[in-house]
N, C-alpha and C positions, 0 to 999 in steps of 0.2 A: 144361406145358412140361417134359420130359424134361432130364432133368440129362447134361452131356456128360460124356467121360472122366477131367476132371480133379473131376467132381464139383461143376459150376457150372452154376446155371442159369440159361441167356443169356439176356439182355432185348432190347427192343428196339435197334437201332441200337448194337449192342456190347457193352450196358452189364450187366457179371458180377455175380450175388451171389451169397454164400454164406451155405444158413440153417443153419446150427449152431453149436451153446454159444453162443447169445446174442450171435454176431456177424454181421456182413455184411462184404464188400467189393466195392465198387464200381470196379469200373475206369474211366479214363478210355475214351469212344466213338472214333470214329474220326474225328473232328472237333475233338477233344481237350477236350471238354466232359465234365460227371458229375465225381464227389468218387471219393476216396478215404477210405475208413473203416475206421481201425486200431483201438484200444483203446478199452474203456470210458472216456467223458470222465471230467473232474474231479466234475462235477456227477453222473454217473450214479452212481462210486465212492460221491459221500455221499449220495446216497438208498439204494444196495444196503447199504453200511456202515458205519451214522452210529455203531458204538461207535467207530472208530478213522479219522474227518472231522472236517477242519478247521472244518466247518459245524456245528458243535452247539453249540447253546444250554448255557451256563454258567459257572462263574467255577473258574481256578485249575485245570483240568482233571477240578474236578469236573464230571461234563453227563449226571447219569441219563437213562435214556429217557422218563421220564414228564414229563419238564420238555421235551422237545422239542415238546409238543402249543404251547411258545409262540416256537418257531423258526416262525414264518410270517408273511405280511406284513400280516395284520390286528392281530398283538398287535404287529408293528413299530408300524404306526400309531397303537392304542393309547400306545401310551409317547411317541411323538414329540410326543401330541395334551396327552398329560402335561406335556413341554416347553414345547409353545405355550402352553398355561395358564398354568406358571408363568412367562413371559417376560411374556405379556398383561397378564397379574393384576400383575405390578409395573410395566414401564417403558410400559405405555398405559393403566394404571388407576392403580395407589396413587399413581405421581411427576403425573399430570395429575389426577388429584384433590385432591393436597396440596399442587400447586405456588406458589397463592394465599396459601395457611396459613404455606410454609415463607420466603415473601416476608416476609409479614410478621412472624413470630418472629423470622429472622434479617437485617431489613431490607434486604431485597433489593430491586432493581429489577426489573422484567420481561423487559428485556435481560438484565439476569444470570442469571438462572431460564433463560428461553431460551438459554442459553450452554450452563446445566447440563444442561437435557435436551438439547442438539445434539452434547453429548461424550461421548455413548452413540455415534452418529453416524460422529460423525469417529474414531471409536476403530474402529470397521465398517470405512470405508474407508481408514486405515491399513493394515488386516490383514486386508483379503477375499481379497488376489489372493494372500497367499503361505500363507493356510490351504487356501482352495479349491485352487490348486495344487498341495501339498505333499496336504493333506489327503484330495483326490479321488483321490490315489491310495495311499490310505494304509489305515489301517483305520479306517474313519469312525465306528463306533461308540463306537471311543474318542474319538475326537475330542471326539462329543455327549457323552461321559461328564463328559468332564474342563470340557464348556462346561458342564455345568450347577453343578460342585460350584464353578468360579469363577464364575460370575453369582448363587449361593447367600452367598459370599463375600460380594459388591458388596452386598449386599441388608442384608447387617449393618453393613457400614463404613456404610451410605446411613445407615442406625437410630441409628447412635455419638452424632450431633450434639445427642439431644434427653439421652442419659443423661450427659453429659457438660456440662451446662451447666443452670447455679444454674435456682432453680422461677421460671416465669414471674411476672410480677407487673405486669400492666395497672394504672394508674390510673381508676380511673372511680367516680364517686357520693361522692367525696373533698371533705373541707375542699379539700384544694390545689388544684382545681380550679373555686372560688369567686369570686365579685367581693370583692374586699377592699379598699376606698376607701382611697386615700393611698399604695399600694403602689406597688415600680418594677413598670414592664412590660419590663426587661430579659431577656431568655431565662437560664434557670439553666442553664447551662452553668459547668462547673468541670474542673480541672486533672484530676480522677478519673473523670471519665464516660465517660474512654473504655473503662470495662470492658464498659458494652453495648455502644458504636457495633465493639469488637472483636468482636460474634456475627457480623459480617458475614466475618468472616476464615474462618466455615466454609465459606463458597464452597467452597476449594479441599477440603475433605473429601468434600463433592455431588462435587465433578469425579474426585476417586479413584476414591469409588464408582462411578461411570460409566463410568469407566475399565474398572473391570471387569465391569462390566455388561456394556458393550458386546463384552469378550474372550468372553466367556461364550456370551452368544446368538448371537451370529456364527455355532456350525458348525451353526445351528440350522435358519437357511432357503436356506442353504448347500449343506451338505453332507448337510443330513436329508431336504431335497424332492430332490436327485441321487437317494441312498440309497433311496428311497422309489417314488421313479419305475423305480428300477431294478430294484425289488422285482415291480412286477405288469405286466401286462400295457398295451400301448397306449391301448387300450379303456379300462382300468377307470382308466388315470391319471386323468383327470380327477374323477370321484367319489373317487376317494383324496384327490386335493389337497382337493376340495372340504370333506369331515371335514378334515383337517388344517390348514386355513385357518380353518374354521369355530371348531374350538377357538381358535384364534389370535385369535378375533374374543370369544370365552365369557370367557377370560382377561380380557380390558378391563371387558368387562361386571360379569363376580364384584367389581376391582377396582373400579369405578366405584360400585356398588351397596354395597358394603362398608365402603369405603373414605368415602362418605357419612355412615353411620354411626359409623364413627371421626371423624371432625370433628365428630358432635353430642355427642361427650362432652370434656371438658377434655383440653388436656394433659398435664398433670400429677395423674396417677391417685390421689396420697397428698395432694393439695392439700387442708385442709380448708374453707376457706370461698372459694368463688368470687364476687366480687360485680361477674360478666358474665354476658352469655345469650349464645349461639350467634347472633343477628341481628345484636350490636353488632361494630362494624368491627376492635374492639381482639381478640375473640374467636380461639381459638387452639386448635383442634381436635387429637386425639392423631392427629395425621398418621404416625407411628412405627410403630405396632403391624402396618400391614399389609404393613412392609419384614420381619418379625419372621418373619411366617406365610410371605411370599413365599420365606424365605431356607429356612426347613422343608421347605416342598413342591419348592423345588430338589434338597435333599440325599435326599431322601426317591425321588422318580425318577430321581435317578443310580443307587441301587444296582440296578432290572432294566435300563435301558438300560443297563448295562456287560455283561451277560450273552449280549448278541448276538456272534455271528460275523462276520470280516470280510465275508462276505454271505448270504444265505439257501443254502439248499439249490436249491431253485428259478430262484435267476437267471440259473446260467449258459442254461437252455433258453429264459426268456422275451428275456432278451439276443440267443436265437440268432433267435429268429423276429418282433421287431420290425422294421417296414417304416420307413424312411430318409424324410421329407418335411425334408431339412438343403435350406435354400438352396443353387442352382447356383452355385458363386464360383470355380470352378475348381482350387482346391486339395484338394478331397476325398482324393485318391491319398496324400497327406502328409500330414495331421491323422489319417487311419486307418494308417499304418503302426504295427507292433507297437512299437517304441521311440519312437513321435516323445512326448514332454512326459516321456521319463524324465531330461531334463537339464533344470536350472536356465536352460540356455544356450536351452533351445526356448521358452522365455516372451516374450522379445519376437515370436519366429514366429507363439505362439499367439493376442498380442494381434491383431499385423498381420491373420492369417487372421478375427478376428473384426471388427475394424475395416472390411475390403471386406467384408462381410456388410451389406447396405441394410438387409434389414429386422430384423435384429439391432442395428443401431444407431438407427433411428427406434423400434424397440418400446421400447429403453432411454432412450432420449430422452423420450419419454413417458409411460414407467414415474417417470422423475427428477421432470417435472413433475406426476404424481398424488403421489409422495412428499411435493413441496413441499406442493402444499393438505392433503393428508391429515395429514403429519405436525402441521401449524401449528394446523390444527381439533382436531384431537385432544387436544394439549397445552393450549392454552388454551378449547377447549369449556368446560369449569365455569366458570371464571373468566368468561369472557364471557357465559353463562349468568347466573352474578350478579348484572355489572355491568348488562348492558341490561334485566333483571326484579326487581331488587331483591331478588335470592332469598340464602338464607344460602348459605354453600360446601356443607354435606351436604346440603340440597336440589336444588342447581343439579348434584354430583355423580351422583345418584339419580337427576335427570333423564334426563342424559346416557348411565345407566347401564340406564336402559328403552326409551329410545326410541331411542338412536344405535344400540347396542352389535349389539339385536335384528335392527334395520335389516341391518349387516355380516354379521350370519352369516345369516341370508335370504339377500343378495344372494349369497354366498360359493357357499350350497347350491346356488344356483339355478343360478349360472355354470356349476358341475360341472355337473349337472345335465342341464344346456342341451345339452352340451361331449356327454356318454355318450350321451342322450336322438336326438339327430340328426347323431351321426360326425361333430362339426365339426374339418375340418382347418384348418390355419392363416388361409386367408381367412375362413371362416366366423366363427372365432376373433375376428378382426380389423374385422368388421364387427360383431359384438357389442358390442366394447369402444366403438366409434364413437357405436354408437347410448346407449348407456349416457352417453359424455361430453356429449351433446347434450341430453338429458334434465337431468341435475345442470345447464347451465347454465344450462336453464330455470327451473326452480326454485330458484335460486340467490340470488333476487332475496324471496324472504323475510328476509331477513338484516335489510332495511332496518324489516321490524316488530318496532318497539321501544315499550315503555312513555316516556312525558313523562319531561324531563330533571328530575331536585330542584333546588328552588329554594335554591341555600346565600347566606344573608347574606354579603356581601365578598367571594363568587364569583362568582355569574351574575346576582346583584341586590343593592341597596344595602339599606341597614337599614331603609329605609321603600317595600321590596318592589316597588320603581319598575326594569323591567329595563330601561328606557331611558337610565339614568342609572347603571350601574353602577360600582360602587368597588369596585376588585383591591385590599382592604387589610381586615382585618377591624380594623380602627382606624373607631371612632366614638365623636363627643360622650355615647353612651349608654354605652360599655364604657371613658372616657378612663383614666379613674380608677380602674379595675382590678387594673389591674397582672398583666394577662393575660398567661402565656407564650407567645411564638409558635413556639417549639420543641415545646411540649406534642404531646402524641400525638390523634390525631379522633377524638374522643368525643362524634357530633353529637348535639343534642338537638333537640325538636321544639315547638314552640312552638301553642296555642290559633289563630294565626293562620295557622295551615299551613305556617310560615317555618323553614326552618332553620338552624341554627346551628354554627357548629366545635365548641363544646363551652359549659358552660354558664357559665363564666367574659366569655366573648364576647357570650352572651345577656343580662349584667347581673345575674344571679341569684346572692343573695345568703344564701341557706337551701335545705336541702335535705330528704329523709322517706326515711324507708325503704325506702316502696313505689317508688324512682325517678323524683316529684315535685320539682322544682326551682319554689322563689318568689321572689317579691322579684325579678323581673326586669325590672330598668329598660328593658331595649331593646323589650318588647314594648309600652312603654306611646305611642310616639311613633308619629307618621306617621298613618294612617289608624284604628288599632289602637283601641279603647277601653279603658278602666283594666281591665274587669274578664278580659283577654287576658291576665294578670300570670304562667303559669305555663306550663314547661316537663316536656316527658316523654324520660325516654333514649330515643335509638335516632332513627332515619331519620323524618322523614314518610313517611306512606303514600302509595303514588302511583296511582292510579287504571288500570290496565294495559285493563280492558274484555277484549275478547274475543284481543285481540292475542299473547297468551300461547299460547292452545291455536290459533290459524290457524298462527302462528309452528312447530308442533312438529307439526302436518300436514305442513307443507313441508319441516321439519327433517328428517323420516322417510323421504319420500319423497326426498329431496339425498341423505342417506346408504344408502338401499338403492344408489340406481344406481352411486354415490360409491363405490363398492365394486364394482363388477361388474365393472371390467375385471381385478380380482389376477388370479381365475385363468386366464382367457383370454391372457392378458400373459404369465404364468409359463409356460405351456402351448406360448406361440408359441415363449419364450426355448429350452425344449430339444429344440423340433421344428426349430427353422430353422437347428439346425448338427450338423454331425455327432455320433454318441455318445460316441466319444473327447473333446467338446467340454464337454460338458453341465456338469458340475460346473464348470470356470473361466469359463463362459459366463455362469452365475449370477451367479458372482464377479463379474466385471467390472458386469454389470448394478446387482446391490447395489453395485460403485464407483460407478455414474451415479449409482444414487438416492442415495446417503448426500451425496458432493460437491454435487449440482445438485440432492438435495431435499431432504431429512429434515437435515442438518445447516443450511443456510440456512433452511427452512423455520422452525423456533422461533426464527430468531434475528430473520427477519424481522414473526413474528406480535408478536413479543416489544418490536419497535423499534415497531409500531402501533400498539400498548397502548400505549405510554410517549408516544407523540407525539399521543393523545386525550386525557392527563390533566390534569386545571383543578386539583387541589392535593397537591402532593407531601409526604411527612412529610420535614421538617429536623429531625434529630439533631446541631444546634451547627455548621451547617453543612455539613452530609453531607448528602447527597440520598438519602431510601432509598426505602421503598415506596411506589406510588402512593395516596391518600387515597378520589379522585373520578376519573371519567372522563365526557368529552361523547358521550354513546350516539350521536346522530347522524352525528357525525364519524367514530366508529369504524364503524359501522354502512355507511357507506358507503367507507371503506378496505379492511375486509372484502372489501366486493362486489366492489369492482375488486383486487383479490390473487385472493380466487376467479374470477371471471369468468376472469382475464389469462390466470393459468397452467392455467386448464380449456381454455381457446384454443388451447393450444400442444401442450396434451393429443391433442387432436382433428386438431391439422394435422398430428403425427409420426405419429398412428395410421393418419391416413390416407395418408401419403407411406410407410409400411412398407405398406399393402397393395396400393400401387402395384409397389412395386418387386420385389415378392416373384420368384419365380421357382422350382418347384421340377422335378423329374429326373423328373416324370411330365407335364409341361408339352409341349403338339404330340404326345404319343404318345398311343398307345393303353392305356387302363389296365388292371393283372395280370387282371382279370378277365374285359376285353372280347379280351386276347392269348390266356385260356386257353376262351373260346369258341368263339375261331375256329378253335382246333387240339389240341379235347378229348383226340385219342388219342395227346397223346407227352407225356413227363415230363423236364424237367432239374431233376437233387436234386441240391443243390449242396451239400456240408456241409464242415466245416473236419475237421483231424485228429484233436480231438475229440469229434466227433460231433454239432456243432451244425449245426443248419439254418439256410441263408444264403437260399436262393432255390429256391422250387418252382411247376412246374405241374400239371395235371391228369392224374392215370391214369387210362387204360383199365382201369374198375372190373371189365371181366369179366377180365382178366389177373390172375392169380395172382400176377404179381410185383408186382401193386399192392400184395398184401396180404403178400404176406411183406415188402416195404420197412415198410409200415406197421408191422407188426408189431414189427419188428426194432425199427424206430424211436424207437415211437412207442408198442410194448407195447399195442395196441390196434387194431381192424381201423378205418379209417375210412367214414361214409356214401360211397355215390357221390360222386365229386366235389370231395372234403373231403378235408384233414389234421385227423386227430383232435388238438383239442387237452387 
């Protein structure tokens, strides 16, 4: 096609370009359609000249060239996946591994533990909408900088409580803990003991800590999955998320797995003679150490995630060519204007706009309710693990820490996966997550296999092992004369007759041995019992479990694969179903549903059904602190129905958002079946600078195909295709 006199060679139906010095311009056709294209974009400038681009990887204006090879969005991911680790590894591994331990050191209740882990939470949902707001358009890198050197912060105040407070010192295998005929059995309680019942005062130090925990991680899944999505392309979002979740899921794991291992050693590192084991209930595991490492590995990935630019080199072009699947709500024209959310004053606009969004509010509806059961399993998983198997806490952690953890990031991978593997758009998305809730309820109903309840004398049966006749008092004609404390700390023992005891003061036992033999115990000698029953062993009866354990952690595995497969789908939906201009305050408000309606209720709730299963509480002179025992059945089946309820409610939002969905390629014909029907014309739509909004097909044998592309896109494209 001959060039005319002003030196332009004309296209179809009007449209002028010009190929020389690397530029073109397109005039509008006579239809008043086609772009106009002036200067090298932003994003062209910092790839032709990254010494002097605002896009270069560095700190302080140093940013050699050789360090640009980690300006891209794979070593983005890297560092964010850095992030998720160390957020994982502490507030869903060390704080629910050690929540048990830090109960009982500083006599806590389960509600109050669930308090502390829910004011990670409520400190989220104070400050999602005005980080994501403020933040989303901010420079997000520092954002994440500055979250990880305060969630690094949180992680040493969490640590303070154990250097800060005299060496632990359990009673157990003691004189004072003996039958001593003639003695009062008044509780020793005195005017100075409230120096322990005051460890309960560090509550408020957990809740600091959390405090800024929660400031911390906040611009994590925030502003780093925005940041992140807006790094690559359509396509690959979903395998991005999926590594980036998947770390998220590693993090719990390392913690859960680790953090077991820290509970099999003592608290107290410099202690020289321990005379507890790890089984016995008084035991007190060095739960500390992994807030120590946690707080390392934050300070340690702040200094490359501060080295990022406010965005890659790359985004402005992947920005220009992602395809729009935002819910129809009729305000599109206003949520994409170039100023709308640069005022304070367009926040409530923004809400409003995502509020008529259906299936933005059913996905976050049911985002809230997976948060509820996930957050409440997760937190108390060890602990329950424990109580219904009689496992010590670094066991029940290490469980938890092979067979759940591995489960989440499966499922995480797979979700991606799933998502890249067969182009699922929002509904496809949506029926995924469906099928997944449907699954976990099924299986859900493991919960209820548990090992046989222990038999405690003056709990669930009387002293002559009759549970039909039972006596709430551990007062008997066998221990009258004792002068047993009933403040004392449980220190059960186990009796020749398979009975057990509060401690060995209660069992009669009036001598003890080294090897933690207990003799001379009158109460074993009564009821059905013969004389030569006379003796007790520390620690729990053994409880016969059978096969119950490993069916239980078949089912366990299988609840938490699927138990997890809706994140990324869910996440997926949240920044397809509303415009781009949305997507970072979009998150926000979602993390508002889940933190208010799940993950902060959630601990507080699992936390109130622990406490309202337990048959003996420890009394500190009147203070109620940790729970002693729990009735496995009764929890067992609270459980079920908290999981069941809110897996129900999961499934009915998921499904009322893939009702309501509706998107802008809905009754039309799709870009590909439009560029079918009318292979040989092209509308290139581009902004001023130089991004691509909207294109169809060229006529490949026209030259102007390939000088557009060219110009474009530096590259000739196949038939039919924009190179990308």
């Amino acid at each position: 096609m001959p060039p005319n006199d002003d030196g332009l060679i004309t296209a179809a139906e009007g449209m002028q370009i010009e190929n020389g010095n690397g530029k073109i311009q397109v005039e509008p056709n006579a239809n008043g359609k086609g772009c106009d294209i002036g200067e090298t974009s932003d994003q062209e400038k910092a790839e032709g000249d990254p010494e002097g681009s605002e896009y270069r990887y560095g700190w302080c204006g140093w940013a050699p060239r050789w360090m640009q090879r980690f300006n891209k969005a794979s070593w983005l991911l890297a560092i964010l996946c850095g992030f998720s680790t160390a957020q994982g590894l502490v507030i869903n591994g060390y704080i629910n591994t050690g929540i048990g331990t830090i109960e009982r050191r500083f006599e806590l209740s389960s509600k109050a533990s669930g308090f502390i882990v829910s004011m990670y939470d409520i400190t989220c949902a104070l400050l999602v909408l005005f980080v994501t707001y403020i933040g989303g358009r901010g420079h997000k890198p520092k954002w994440l900088t500055w979250g990880l050197v305060i969630m690094g912060t949180g992680s040493v105040i969490f640590a303070l409580p154990h250097f800060t407070t005299e060496l632990y010192q359990p009673v157990v295998g003691s004189d004072s803990i003996l039958c001593r005929n003639g003695t009062s059995g008044e509780p020793q309680c005195s005017e100075d003991t409230g120096g322990e019942s005051s460890l309960s005062n560090y509550f408020y130090v957990f809740l600091v800590a959390q405090v800024f925990h929660g400031v911390g991680a906040l611009p994590l899944y925030t502003l780093g999955v925005t940041l992140l999505d807006e790094s690559v392309t359509t396509k690959q979002t979903g395998l991005y998320l999926a590594w980036f979740y998947g770390f998220s899921a590693l993090g719990p794991a390392l913690g859960l797995v680790s953090g077991g291992v820290f509970l099999g050693i003592y608290t107290d590192l410099q202690a020289d003679n321990v005379n507890v084991t790890s089984s016995d209930p008084a035991w007190v595991g060095a739960w500390w150490i992994g807030f120590v490492i946690g707080a390392i590995l934050s300070f340690i990935v702040a200094l490359p995630m501060s080295g990022f630019p406010t965005e890659l080199p790359t985004t402005a072009k992947i920005r220009a060519e992602k395809e729009s699947q935002a819910h129809i709500a009729g305000h599109e024209e206003e949520v994409t204007r170039p100023n709308f959310g640069a005022k304070l004053a367009d926040i409530p606009k923004a809400v409003k706009f995502l509020f008529i969004n259906p299936t933005f509010v059913c996905v976050s509806l049911a985002a809230s309710a997976e948060s509820l059961v996930i957050s409440g399993f997760a937190t108390f998983s060890p602990k329950i693990l424990g109580i219904q198997y009689g496992l010590a806490p670094g066991v029940s952690a290490a469980i938890v820490g092979i067979f759940a953890v591995p489960a989440a990031v499966g499922s995480t991978f797979l979700g991606g996966w799933l998502i890249k593997r067969f182009d699922l758009k929002i509904r496809g998305m949506l029926r995924l997550s469906i099928v997944s809730v449907v699954i976990v309820i099924v299986f859900a109903f493991v919960l209820l296999l548990t090992c046989p309840q222990e038999i405690v004398a003056g709990i669930n049966t009387n002293y002559y092992a009759n549970e039909s006749a039972v006596q709430e008092t551990f007062q008997s004609p066998c221990n009258a004369d004792c002068g047993c404390d009933e403040t004392a700390d449980y220190n059960p023992v186990c009796g020749d007759n398979n009975l057990q005891y509060f401690d060995p003061c209660h069992a009669g036992c009036k001598s003890f041995s080294e090897d933690g033999v207990f003799s001379e115990c009158s109460c074993l000698g009564i009821g059905n019992w013969t004389e030569s029953s006379l003796q007790v062993t520390t620690g729990q009866c053994p409880v016969d479990c059978g096969v119950v354990l490993p069916l239980f952690l078949v089912g366990y595995f299988i609840t938490m694969f699927f138990n997890f497969m809706p994140g990324i789908p869910a996440t997926n939906t949240c920044l397809r179903c509303v415009p781009e201009t949305q997507r970072s305050f979009a998150l926000g408000v979602q993390w508002l549903f889940a933190r208010v309606l799940g993950s902060v209720p959630g601990p507080l709730l699992f936390g109130s059904v622990l406490d309202s299963s337990c048959l003996l509480w420890q009394d500190d002179c009147g203070t109620r602190g940790a729970c002693w025992l729990y009735d496995r059945q009764m929890l067992a089946w609270k459980l079920l129905a908290i999981g069941v309820g809110f897996k129900a409610v999961s499934l009915l939002f998921f499904t009322l958002s893939l009702i309501f969905y509706r998107s802008a390629h809905d009754g039309d014909e799709s870009d590909d079946e439009k560029a079918m029907a009318d292979p040989g014309e092209v509308e290139v739509s581009l902004d001023e600078k130089g991004e691509k909004e909207l294109y169809r097909r060229l006529d490949s044998s026209s030259s102007t195909a390939d000088i557009v592309q060219n110009a474009v896109y530096g590259e000739t494209a196949e038939e039919g295709e924009i190179a990308e």
